[in-house]
C-alpha positions as CSV (number, residue, x, y, z in Angstrom):
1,X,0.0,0.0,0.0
2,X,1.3,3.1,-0.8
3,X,-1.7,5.8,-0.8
4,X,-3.1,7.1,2.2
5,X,-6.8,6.5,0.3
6,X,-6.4,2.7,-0.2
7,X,-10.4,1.2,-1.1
8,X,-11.4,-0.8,2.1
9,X,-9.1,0.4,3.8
10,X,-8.7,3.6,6.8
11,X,-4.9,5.1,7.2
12,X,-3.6,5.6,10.4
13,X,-2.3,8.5,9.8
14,X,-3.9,11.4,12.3
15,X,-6.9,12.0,10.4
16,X,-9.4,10.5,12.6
17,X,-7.6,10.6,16.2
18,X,-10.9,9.6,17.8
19,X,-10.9,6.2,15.9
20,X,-11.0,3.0,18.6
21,X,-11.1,-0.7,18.2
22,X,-12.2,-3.6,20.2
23,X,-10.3,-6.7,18.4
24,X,-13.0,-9.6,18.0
25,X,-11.8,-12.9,19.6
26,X,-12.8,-14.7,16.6
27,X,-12.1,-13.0,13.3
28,X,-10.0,-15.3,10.8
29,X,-13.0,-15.9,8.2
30,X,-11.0,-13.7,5.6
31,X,-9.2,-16.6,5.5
32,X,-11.3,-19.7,4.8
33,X,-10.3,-19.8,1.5
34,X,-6.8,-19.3,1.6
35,X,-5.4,-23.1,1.9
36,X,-1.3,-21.7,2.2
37,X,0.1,-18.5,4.9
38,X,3.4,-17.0,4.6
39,X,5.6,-18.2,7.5
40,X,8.7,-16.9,8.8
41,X,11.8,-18.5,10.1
42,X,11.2,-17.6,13.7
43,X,7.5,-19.4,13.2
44,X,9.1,-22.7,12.1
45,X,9.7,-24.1,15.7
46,X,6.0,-23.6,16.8
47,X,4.2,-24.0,13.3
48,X,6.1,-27.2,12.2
49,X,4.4,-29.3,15.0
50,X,0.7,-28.3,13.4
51,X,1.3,-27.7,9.9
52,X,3.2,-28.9,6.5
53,X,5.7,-26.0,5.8
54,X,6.2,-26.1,2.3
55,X,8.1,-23.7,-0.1
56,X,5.5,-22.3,-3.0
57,X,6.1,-19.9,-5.7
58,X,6.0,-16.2,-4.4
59,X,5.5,-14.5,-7.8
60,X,3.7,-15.7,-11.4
61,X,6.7,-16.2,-12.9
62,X,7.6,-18.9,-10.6
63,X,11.0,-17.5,-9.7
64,X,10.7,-16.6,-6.1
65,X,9.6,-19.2,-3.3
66,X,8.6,-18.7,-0.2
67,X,7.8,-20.4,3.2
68,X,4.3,-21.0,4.2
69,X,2.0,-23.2,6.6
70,X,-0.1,-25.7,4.4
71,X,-3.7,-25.1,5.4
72,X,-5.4,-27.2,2.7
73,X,-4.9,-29.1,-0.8
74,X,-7.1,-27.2,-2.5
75,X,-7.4,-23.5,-3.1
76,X,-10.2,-22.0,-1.1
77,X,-9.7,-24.5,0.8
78,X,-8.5,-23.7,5.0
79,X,-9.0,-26.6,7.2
80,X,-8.4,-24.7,10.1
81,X,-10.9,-21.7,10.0
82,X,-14.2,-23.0,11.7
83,X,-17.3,-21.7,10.7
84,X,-17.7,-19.1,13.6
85,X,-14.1,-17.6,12.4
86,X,-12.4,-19.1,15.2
87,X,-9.2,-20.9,14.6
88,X,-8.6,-24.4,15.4
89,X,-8.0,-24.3,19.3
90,X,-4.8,-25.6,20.5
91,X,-2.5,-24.9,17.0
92,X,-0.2,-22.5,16.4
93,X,-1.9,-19.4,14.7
94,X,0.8,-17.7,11.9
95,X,1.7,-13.8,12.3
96,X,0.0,-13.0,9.4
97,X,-3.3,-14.3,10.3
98,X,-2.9,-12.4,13.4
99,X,-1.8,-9.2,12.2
100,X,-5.4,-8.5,11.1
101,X,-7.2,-6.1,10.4
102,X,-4.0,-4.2,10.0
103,X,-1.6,-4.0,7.2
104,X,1.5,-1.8,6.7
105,X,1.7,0.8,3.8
106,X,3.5,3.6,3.0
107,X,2.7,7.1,4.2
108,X,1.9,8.8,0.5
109,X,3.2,12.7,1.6
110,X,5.7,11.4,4.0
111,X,7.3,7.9,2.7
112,X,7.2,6.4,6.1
113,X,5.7,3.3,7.5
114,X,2.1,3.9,8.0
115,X,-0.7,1.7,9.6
116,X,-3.3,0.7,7.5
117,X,-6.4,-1.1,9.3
118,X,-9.5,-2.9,7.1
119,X,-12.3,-0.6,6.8
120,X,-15.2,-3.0,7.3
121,X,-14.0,-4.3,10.6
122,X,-16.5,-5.0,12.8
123,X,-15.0,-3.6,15.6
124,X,-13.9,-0.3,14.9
125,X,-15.9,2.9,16.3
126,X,-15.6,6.0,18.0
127,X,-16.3,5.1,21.4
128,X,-14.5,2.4,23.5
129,X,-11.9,0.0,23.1
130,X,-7.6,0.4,22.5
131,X,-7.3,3.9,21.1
132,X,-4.8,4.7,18.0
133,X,-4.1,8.4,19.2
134,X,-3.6,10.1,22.6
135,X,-4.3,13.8,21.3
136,X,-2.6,14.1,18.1
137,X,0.2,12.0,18.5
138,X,0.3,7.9,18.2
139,X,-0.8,6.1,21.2
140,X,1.9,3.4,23.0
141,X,-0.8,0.6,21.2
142,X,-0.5,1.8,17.5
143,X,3.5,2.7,17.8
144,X,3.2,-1.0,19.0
145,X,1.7,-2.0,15.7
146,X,3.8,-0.6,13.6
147,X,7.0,-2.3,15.3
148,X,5.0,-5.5,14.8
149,X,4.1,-4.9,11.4
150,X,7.3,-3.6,10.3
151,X,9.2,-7.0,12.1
152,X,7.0,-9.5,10.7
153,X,7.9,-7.8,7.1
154,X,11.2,-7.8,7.5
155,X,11.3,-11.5,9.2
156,X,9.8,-12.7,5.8
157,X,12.1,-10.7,3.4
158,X,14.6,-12.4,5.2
159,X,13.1,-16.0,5.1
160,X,12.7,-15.6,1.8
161,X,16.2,-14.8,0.7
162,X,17.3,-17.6,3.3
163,X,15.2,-20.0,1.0
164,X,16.6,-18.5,-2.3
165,X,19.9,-19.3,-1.4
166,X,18.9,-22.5,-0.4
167,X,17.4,-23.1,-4.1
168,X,20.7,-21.4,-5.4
169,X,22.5,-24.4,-4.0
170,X,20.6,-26.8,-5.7
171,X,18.9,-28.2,-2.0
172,X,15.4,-27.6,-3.0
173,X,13.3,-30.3,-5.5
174,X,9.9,-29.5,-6.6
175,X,7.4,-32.2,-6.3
176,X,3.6,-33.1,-6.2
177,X,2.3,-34.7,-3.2
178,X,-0.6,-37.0,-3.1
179,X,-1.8,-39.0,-0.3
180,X,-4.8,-41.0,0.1
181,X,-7.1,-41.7,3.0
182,X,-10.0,-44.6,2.2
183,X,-10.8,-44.5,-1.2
184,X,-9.9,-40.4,-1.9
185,X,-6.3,-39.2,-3.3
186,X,-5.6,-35.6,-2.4
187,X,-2.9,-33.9,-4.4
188,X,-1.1,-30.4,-4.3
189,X,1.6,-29.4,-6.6
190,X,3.8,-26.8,-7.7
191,X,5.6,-27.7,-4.3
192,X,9.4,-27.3,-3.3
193,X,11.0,-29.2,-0.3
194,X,14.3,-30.3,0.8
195,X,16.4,-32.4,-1.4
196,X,17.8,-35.1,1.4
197,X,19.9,-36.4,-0.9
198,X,21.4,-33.8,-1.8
199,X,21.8,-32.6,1.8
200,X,23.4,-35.7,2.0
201,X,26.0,-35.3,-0.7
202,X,27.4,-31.7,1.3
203,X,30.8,-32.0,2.8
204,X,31.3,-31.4,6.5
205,X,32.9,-28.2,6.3
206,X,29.2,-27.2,4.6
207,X,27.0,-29.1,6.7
208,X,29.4,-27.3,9.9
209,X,28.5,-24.1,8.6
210,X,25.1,-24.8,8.0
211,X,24.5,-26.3,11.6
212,X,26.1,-22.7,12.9
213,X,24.5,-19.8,10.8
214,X,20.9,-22.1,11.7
215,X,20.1,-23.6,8.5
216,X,20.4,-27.3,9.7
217,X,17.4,-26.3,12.5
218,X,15.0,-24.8,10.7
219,X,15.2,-27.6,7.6
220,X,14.9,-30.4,10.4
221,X,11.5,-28.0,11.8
222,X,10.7,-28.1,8.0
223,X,11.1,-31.9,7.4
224,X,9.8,-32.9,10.6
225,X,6.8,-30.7,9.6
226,X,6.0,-32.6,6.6
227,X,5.0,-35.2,8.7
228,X,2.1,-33.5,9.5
229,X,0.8,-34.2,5.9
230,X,-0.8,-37.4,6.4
231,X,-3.1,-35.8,9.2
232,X,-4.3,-33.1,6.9
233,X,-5.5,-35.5,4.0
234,X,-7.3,-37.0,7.0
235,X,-8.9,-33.9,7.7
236,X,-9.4,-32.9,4.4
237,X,-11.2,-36.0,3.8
238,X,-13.3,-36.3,7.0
């Protein structure tokens, strides 16, 4: 975002200091229908023991990959958004499912991180709840948001070029999964995962290095994650 007068969305830039929001405890249906999330390094350790973290094409063109929590084999397809909006209790919920309603932009008159939160929210009014402005200036809550906003942004810029140098190395295979449950075959495609045998084939003095910078960790999270795949066909099919 990069105007202050986005469509469906308010800037949280001083032009309504009065504006409030109570957050709703249950408000992730704007995702039933997104079957993939963006993850970040730092979610691996937590996300890994709920969902398949996969690597999918970033861009049209197919020539960026990122990180992201399977949700689903199909798209529009979230098994883990309940009909009330809740999330499934008890699993790990990805930063960018809670970041909502807010997204960052780009101040249009001053080129500077800006706030942006989702227009239609429910919550939003002019009376009670966490206020974005003491006076005129930002309050302690939406200075907050912006740290949070800005991190989790950076955190997956950085995943991302952490996984591009992984593909540079030739440790990445693209592959289609299917896995059957009864008498139904669920496939995804267009998927990238670790090459183990290539992983294999690394000398120690690359496997060393890779154990130290934290590359070794976070492709164990990501391969012990893929065990998770055989209990989302079950759900898908249940």
């Amino acid at each position: 975002m990069s105007k202050n007068n986005v469509p469906g969305w308010i800037a949280l830039d001083g032009s309504d200091v009065n504006l409030k929001i109570n957050l709703q405890n249950n408000h992730y249906g704007f995702l039933k229908n997104q079957n993939a999330l963006p993850l970040a390094q730092s979610e691996f350790e937590l996300a890994c023991k709920n969902y398949p973290i996969v690597f999918i094409a970033a861009n049209a063109e197919g020539t960026l990959l990122q990180s992201v929590a399977l949700l689903g084999f199909n798209q529009g397809q979230n098994l883990f958004v309940h009909d009330d909006q809740s999330w499934e209790p008890h699993h790990y919920i990805p930063a960018y499912a809670k970041r909502h309603p807010f997204q960052l932009g780009v101040d249009a008159q001053q080129q500077e991180p800006l706030v942006f939160v989702e227009q239609s929210y429910p919550g939003l009014n002019h009376k009670e709840g966490l206020a974005f402005f003491e006076g005129i200036e930002p309050s302690a809550y939406l200075s907050q948001l912006l740290h949070a906003l800005r991190t989790l942004q950076v955190e997956l810029e950085q995943t991302q070029h952490w996984i591009m140098r992984l593909k540079e190395k030739g440790l990445l295979v693209e592959r289609s999964i299917d896995l059957t449950v009864g008498n139904k075959t669920e496939r995804v495609g267009g998927v990238w995962v670790v090459d183990t045998d290539k992983l294999s084939s690394l000398t120690d003095e690359e496997l060393a290095q890779m154990y130290h910078n934290g590359t070794l960790g976070l492709i164990e999270q990501h391969r012990l994650s893929l065990l998770n795949l055989d209990t989302l066909a079950k759900r898908a099919t249940a």
